[in-house]
C-alpha positions as CSV (number, residue, x, y, z in Angstrom):
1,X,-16.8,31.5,-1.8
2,X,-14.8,29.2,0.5
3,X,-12.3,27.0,-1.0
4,X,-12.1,23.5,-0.7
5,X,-9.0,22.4,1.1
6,X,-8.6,19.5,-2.0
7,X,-7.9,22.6,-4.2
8,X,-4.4,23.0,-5.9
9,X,-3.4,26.1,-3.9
10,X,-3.3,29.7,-6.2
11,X,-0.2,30.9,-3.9
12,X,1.6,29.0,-2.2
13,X,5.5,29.3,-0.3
14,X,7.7,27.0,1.4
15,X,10.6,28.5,3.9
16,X,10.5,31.9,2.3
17,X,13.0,34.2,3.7
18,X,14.1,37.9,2.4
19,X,17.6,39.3,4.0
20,X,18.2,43.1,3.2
21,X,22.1,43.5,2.8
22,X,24.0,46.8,3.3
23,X,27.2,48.2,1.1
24,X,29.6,44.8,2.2
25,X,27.0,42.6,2.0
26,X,26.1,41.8,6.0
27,X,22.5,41.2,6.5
28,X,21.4,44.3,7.6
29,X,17.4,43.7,8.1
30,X,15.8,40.1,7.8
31,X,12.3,41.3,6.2
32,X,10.8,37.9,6.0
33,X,11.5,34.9,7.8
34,X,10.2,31.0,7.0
35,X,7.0,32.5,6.1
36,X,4.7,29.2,4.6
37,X,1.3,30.6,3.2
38,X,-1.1,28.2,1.3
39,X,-3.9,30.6,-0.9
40,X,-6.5,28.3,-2.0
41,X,-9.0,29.3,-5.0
42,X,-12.0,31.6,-4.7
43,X,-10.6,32.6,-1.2
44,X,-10.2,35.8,0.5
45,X,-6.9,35.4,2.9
46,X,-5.7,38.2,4.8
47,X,-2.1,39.1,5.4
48,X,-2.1,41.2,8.5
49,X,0.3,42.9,10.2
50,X,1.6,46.5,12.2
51,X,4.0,48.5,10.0
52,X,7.2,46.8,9.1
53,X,6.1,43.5,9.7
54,X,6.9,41.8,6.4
55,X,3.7,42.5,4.4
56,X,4.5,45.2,1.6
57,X,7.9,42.7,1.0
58,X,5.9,39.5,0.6
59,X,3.8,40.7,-1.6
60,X,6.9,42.0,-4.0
61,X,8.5,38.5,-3.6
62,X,5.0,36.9,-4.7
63,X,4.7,39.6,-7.7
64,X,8.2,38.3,-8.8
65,X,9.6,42.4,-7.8
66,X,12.4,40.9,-5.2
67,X,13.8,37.7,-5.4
68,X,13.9,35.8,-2.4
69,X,17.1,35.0,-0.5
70,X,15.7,31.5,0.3
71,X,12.7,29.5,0.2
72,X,10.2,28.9,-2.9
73,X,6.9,30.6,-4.2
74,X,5.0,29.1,-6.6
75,X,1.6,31.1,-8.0
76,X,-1.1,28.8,-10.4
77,X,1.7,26.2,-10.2
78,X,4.6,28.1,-11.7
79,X,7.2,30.6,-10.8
80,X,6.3,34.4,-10.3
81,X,8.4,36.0,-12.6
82,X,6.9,34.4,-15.8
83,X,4.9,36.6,-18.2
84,X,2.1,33.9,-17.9
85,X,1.5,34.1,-14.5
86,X,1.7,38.1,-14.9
87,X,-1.3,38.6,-16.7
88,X,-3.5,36.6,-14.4
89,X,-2.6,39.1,-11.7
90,X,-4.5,42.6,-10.7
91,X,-2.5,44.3,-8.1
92,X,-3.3,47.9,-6.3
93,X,0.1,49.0,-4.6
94,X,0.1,50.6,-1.1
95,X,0.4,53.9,-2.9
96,X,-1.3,54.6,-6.5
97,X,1.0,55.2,-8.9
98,X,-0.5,56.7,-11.5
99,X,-0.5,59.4,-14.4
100,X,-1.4,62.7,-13.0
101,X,-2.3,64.6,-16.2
102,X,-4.2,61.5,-17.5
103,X,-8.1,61.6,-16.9
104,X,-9.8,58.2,-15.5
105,X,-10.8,57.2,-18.9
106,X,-7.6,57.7,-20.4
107,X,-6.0,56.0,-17.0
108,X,-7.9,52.2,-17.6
109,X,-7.5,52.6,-21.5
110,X,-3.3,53.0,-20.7
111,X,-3.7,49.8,-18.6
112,X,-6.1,47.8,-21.0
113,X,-3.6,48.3,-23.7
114,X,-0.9,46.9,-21.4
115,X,-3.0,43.9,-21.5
116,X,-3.9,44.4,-25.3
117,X,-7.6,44.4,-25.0
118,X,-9.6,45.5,-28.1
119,X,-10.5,48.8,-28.0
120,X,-14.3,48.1,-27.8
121,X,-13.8,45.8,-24.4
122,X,-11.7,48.5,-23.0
123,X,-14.2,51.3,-23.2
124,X,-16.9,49.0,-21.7
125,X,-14.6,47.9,-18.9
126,X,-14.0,51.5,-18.0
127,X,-17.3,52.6,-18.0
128,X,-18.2,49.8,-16.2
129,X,-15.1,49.9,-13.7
130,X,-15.9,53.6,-13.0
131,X,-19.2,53.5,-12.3
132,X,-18.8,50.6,-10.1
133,X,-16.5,52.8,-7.9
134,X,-18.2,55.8,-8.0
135,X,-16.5,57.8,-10.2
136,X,-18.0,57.7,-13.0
137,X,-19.5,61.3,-12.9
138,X,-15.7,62.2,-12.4
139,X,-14.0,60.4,-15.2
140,X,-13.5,63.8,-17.2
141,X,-10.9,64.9,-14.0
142,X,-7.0,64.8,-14.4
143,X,-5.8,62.3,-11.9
144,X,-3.8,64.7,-10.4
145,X,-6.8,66.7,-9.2
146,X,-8.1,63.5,-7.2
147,X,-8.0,63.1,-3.6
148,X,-6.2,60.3,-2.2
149,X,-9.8,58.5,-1.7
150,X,-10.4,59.0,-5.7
151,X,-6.8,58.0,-6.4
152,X,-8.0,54.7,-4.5
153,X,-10.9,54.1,-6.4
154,X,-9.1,54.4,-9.5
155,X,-6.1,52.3,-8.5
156,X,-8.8,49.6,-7.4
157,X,-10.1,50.0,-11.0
158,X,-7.3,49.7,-13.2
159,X,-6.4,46.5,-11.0
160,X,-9.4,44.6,-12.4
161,X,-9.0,45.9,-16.1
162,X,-7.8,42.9,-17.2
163,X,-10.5,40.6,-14.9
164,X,-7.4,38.4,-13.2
165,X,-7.6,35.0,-11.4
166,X,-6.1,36.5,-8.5
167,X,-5.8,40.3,-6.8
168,X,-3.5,41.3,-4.6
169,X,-4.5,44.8,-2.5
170,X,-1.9,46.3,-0.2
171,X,-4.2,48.5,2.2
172,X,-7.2,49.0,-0.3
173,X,-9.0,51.5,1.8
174,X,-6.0,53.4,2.9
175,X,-6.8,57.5,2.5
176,X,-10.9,56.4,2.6
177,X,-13.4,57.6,3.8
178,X,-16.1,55.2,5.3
179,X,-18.6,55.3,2.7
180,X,-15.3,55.0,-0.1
181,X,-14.2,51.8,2.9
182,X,-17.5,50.2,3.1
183,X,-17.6,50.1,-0.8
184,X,-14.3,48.4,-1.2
185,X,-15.4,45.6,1.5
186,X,-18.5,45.1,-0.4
187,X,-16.7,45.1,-3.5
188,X,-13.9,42.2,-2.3
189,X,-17.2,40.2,-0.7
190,X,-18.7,40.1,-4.0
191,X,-15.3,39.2,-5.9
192,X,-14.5,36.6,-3.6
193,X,-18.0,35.0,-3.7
194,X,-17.5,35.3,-7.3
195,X,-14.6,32.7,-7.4
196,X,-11.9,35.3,-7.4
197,X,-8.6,34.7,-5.3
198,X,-8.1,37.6,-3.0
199,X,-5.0,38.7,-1.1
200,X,-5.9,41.5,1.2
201,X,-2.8,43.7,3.1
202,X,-3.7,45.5,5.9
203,X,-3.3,47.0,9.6
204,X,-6.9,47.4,9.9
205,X,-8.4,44.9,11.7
206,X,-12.1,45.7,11.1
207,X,-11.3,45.5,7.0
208,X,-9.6,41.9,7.7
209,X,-12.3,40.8,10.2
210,X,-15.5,42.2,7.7
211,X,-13.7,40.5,4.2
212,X,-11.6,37.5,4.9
213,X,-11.9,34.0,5.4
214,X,-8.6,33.4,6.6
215,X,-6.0,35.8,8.1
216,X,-2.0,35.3,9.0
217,X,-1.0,37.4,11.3
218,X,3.0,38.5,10.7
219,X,5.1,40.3,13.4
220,X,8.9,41.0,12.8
221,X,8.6,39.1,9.6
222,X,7.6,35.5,11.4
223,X,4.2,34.1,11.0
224,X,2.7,33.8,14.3
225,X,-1.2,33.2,13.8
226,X,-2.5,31.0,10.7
227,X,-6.6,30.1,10.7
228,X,-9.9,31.1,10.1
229,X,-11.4,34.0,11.0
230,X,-14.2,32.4,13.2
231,X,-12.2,29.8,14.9
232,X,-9.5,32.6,15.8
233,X,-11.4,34.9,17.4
234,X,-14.1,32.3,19.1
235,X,-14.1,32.7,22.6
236,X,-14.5,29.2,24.0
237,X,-15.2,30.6,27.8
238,X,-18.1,32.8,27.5
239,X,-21.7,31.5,26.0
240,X,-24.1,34.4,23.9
241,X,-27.5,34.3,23.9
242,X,-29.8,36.5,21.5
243,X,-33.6,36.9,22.1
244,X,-35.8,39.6,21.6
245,X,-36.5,42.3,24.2
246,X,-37.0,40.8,27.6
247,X,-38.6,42.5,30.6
248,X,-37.0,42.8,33.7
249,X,-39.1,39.7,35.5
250,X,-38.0,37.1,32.2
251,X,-34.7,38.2,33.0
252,X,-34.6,37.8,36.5
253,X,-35.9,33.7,36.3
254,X,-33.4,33.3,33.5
255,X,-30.8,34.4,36.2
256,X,-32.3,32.4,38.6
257,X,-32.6,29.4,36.2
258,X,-29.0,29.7,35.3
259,X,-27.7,30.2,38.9
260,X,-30.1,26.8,39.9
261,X,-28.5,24.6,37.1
262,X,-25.1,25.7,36.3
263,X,-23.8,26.8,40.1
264,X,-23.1,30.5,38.6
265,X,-24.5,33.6,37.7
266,X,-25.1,35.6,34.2
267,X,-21.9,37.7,33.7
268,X,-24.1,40.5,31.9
269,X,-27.5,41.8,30.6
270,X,-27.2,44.5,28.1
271,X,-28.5,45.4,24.5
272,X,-26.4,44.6,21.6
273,X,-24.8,47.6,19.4
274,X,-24.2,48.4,16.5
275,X,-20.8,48.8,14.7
276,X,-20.2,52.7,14.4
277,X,-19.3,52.1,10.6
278,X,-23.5,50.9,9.9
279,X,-24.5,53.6,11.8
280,X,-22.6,56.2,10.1
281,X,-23.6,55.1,7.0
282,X,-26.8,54.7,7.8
283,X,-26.9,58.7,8.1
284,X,-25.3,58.6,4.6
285,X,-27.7,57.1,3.2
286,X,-30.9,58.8,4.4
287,X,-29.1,62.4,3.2
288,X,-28.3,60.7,-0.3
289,X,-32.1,59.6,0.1
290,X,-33.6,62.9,0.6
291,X,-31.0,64.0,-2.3
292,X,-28.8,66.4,-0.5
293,X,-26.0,67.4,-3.1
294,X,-22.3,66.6,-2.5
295,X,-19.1,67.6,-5.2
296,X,-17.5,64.4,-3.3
297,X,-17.1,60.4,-4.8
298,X,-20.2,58.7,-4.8
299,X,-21.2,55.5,-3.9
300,X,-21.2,52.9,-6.7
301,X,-23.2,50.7,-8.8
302,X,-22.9,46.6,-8.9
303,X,-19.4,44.2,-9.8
304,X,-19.8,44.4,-13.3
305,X,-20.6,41.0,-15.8
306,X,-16.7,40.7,-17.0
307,X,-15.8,40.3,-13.5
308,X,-17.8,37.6,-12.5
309,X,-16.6,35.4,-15.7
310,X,-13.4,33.6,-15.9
311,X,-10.9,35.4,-17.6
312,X,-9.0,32.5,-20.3
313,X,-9.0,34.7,-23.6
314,X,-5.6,36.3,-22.4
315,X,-4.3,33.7,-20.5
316,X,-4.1,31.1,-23.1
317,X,-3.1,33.4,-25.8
318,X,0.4,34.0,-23.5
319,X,0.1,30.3,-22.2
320,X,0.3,29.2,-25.8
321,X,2.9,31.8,-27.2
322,X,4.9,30.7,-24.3
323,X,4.8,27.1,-24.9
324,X,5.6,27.7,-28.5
325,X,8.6,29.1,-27.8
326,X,9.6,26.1,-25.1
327,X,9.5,23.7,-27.8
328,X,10.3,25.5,-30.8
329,X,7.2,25.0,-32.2
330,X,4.5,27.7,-33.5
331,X,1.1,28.1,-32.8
332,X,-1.2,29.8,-34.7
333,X,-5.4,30.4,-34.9
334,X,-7.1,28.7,-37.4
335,X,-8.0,32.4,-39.1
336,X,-4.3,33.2,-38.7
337,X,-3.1,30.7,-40.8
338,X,-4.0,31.3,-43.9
339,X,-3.1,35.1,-44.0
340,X,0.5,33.5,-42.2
341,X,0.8,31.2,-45.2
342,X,-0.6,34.0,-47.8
343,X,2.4,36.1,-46.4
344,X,5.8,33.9,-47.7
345,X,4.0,34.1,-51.4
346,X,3.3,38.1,-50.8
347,X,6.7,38.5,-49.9
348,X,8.1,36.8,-52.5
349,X,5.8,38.6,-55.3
350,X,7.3,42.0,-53.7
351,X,10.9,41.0,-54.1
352,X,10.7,39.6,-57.9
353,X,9.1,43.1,-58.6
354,X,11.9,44.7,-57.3
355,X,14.7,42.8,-58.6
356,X,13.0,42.2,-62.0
357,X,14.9,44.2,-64.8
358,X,13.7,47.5,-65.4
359,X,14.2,49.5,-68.9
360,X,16.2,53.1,-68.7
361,X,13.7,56.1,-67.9
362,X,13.7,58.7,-70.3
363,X,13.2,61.4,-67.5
364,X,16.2,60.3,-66.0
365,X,18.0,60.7,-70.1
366,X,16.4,64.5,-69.2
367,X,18.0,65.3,-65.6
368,X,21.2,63.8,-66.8
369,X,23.8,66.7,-67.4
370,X,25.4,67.5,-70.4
371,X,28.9,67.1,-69.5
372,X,28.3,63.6,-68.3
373,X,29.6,60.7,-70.5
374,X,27.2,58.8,-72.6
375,X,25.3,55.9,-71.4
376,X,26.1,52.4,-71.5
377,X,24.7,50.1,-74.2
378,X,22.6,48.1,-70.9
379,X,19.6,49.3,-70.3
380,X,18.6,47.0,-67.4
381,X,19.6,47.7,-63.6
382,X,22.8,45.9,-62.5
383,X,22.6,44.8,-58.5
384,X,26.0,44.3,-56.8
385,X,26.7,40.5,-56.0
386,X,26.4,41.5,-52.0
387,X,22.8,42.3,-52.5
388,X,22.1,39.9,-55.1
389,X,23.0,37.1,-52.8
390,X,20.9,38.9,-49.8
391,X,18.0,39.2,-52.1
392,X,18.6,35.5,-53.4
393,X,18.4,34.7,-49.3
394,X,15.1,35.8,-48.9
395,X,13.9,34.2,-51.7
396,X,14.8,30.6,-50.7
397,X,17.4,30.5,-53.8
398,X,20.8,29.4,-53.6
399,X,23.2,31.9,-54.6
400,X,26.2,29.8,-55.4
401,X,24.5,26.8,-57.6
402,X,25.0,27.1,-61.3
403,X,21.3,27.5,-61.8
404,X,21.0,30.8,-59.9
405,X,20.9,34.3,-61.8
406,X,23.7,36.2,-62.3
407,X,24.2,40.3,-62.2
């Protein structure tokens, strides 16, 4: 899906800069400099760059991990470090983080509680998440016993447990084989053309040039190539023409033809190729054919349903809770609001129970020794005036009018 350049921009900086200080405080490394990006909805924009270029740090400033040292970033309108914007956001980080002794099950069931899914949508998103990466004849395995290709997969799973607006994937096909590669590319294709904002991170060129619709280039931090992919790599001064198989006589009167009307020759007659990626997998896939067994990932199944729906269930829960607590006000569902205005009388009831007078126990007569003095005459509880006027607090009384109850 290509975005309409009308649309409100999903990510979007203004002179954004990132100084690395040392002990006294002199810059020491100037990560990011002036860098201007504009990330429009249901686009898949590539942030490409050699190591140390700026990348891995621009996407901490947009995640809200590093504050910038100047410039602004704004993500669906607001500022990155609020909760809000948060749960809109599936990020896979350059390297996987995850729980070793946890199995893949276990793994997106830890992250779909994060985002406090209901048990019953976890478990369908992880079966649905694992067997979209292939994995799901694997999700039994501790994660530490994965390769760094699983670990991938995984980490590209628990990413979109919580189907966000926008994903951010710093080198996705790092530690992949091509089959695992391929996968991912065909995953992000199908995300973006979904309507999901993609940022993709990378030093591969042929993942940028397969997925994105438009690509910055970074180098020393500076931004020094901004387009789309077509019009950037266009050559302007050399014209390709396809047609089926020629003989050798067609070819030589189009060379003839060409050298009569245009004053030049044809620079050179060949036979397309094929990229070395389609090839290979096309091997792949006539051994998975012919159902030659292999103890290694798996290629996967379809983007499931959830992801190809807006997510809004989470986001306006926090969106509300955190406009509630902007104005002071509370918000509450409809079925919420009578158990929340059940719960003041429930309370109360509770209370009165327990400061109600009580009459003496005759077990307690029993356990009393003998060489302890008589009772008193009362046979009601006293309650010290400090808790009396605590208890009086939570029940909306006022402890020092005449009309209150004394101990």
């Amino acid at each position: 899906m290509v975005a309409s350049p009308q649309m409100h921009p999903v990510v979007q900086t203004a002179g954004l800069c990132k100084v690395f200080r040392d002990f006294w405080r002199r810059p020491r490394v100037e990560a990011v400099k002036d860098l201007n990006l504009d990330i429009r909805p249901g686009e898949v924009f590539g942030l490409l760059g050699p190591n140390g270029s700026g990348k891995t740090t621009t996407i901490k400033m947009l995640l809200g991990l590093l504050y910038p040292t100047r410039g602004r970033i704004s993500i669906f309108g607001r500022p990155p470090t609020e909760v809000s914007v948060k749960s809109r956001i599936g990020f896979l980080p350059e390297e996987s983080y995850l729980y070793r002794f946890l199995v893949a099950h276990e793994t997106l069931d830890f992250y779909g509680r994060l985002f406090r899914l209901p048990s019953r949508i976890r478990k369908d998103r992880s079966d649905r998440l694992l067997d979209m990466v292939g994995l799901s004849h694997e999700a039994r395995r501790p994660i530490g016993e994965y390769s760094k290709g699983m670990a991938r997969r995984i980490g590209l799973a628990q990413a979109l447990i919580n189907d966000p607006e926008l994903l951010i994937l710093d080198e996705p096909t790092s530690g992949l084989d091509p089959i695992g590669a391929r996968q991912i590319k065909d995953v992000i294709r199908a995300l973006g053309k979904k309507g999901k904002t993609i940022l993709l991170s990378s030093h591969i060129l042929a993942d940028v040039e397969d997925v994105c619709d438009r690509v910055t280039i970074l180098y020393g931090g500076q931004q020094r190539a901004v387009g789309e992919i077509g019009e950037l790599l266009r050559q302007r001064d050399v014209t390709q023409i396809t047609a089926p198989p020629l003989s050798e006589e067609t070819i030589r009167q189009v060379r003839a033809l060409v050298t009569r009307l245009e004053k030049r020759d044809i620079l050179n007659v060949s036979n397309p190729r094929i990229k070395l990626e389609d090839f290979f997998l096309r091997i792949v896939e006539e051994a998975h054919a012919a159902n030659v067994r292999t103890s290694g990932a798996r290629r996967g199944s379809e983007v499931p349903e959830f992801l190809q729906k807006p997510a809004e269930t989470a986001r306006t829960v926090i969106e509300s809770l955190v406009e509630a607590a902007s104005h002071g006000a509370e918000r509450v569902a409809p079925a919420e609001s009578t158990e929340k205005a059940r719960a003041p009388d429930m309370s109360r009831e509770i209370i009165e129970s327990l400061t109600r007078p009580q009459p003496a126990s005759a077990d307690n007569e029993d356990r009393r020794p003998a060489t302890s003095p008589p009772p008193a005459k009362e046979t009601t509880r006293s309650i010290p005036q400090a808790d009396r006027q605590v208890i009086d607090s939570l029940l909306g009384k006022d402890s020092t009018s005449p009309t209150s109850e004394k101990p």
